[in-house]
N, C-alpha and C positions, 0 to 999 in steps of 0.2 A: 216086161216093158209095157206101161202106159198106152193106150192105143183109142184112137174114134173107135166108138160105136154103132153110129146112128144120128140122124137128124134128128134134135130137140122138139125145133119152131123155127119159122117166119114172124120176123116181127116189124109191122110199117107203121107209119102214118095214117089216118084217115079223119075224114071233119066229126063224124061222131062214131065212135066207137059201138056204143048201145045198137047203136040202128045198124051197124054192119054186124056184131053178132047176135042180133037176132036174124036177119037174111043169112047168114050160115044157119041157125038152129031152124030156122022157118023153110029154107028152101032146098039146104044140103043135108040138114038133119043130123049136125055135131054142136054139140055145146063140153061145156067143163066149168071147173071152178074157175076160169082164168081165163076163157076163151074155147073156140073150136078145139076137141082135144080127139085124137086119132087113137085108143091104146093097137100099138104092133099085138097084143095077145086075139086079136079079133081078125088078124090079116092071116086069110085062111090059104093062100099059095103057097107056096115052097120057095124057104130064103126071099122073105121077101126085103125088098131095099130103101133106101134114099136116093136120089141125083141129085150133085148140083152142077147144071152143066153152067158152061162160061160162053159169051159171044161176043162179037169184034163190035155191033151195034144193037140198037134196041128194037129191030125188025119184029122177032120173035114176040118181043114182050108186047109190044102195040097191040092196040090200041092201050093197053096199060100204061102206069105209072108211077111212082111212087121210092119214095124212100126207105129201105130195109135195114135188118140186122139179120143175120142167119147165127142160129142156136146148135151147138153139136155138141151131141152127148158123149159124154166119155166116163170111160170102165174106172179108173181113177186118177182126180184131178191133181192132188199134191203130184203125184210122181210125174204127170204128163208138165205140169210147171216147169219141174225140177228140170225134164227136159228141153222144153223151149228156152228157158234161160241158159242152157250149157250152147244152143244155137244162134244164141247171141237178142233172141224177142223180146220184142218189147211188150208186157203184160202192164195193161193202163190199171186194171183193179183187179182185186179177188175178195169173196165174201160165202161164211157160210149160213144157211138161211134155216137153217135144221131140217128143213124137208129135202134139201138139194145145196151142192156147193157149185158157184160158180167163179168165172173167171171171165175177161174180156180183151182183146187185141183187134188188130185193125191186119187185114190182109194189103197182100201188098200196095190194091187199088185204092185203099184206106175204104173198105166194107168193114164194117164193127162185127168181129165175130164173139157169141156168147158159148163160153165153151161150158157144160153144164154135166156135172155128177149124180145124178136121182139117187137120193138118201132114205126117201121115204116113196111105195106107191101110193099115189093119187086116189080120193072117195070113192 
């Protein structure tokens, strides 16, 4: 059986992209081909995780803001499709990109969720 693996990415809105990731590579010290990029081969604890937790308002999140998508990786995407469609989901696209296959839906709140298979590792 098809199953999550892991958090992908966060992905939002911002006025200039350039200038937010360089304050990630300038201040937090991650950059990548594509954005801040975290590899799990460097996270030196035991089992380490993803959260995504959920809340009733945006307390938590304040002073933030902003528009997302959350990316979740999965061990394999054809078969997890296969599944969501026997659940009745609704899947808006699917595409393979050769380094990674992805897929996209909307949680029940309508969050656009990127579900995503890594084909190839990253440089």
């Amino acid at each position: 059986m098809a199953k999550i693996t892991g958090l992908g990415g966060v992905f939002y809105v911002v006025k200039d992209p350039a200038a937010t990731r360089a304050w990630y590579r300038e201040v937090l010290g991650i950059d990548g081909d594509y954005g801040p990029q975290m590899n799990w081969s460097e996270e030196t604890c035991d089992r380490p995780y993803s959260l995504i937790s959920h809340f009733t308002d945006d307390a938590y999140i304040k002073p933030g803001r902003g528009e997302f998508m959350i990316n979740l990786r999965v061990d394999d995407l054809d078969t997890f499709l296969t599944q969501l469609a026997a659940k009745g989901v609704e899947v808006l696209d699917s595409t393979d990109e050769g380094y990674g296959k992805f897929a996209w839906l909307l949680d029940p709140d309508g969050v656009k969720i990127e579900l995503w298979q890594q084909v190839a590792a990253p440089d």
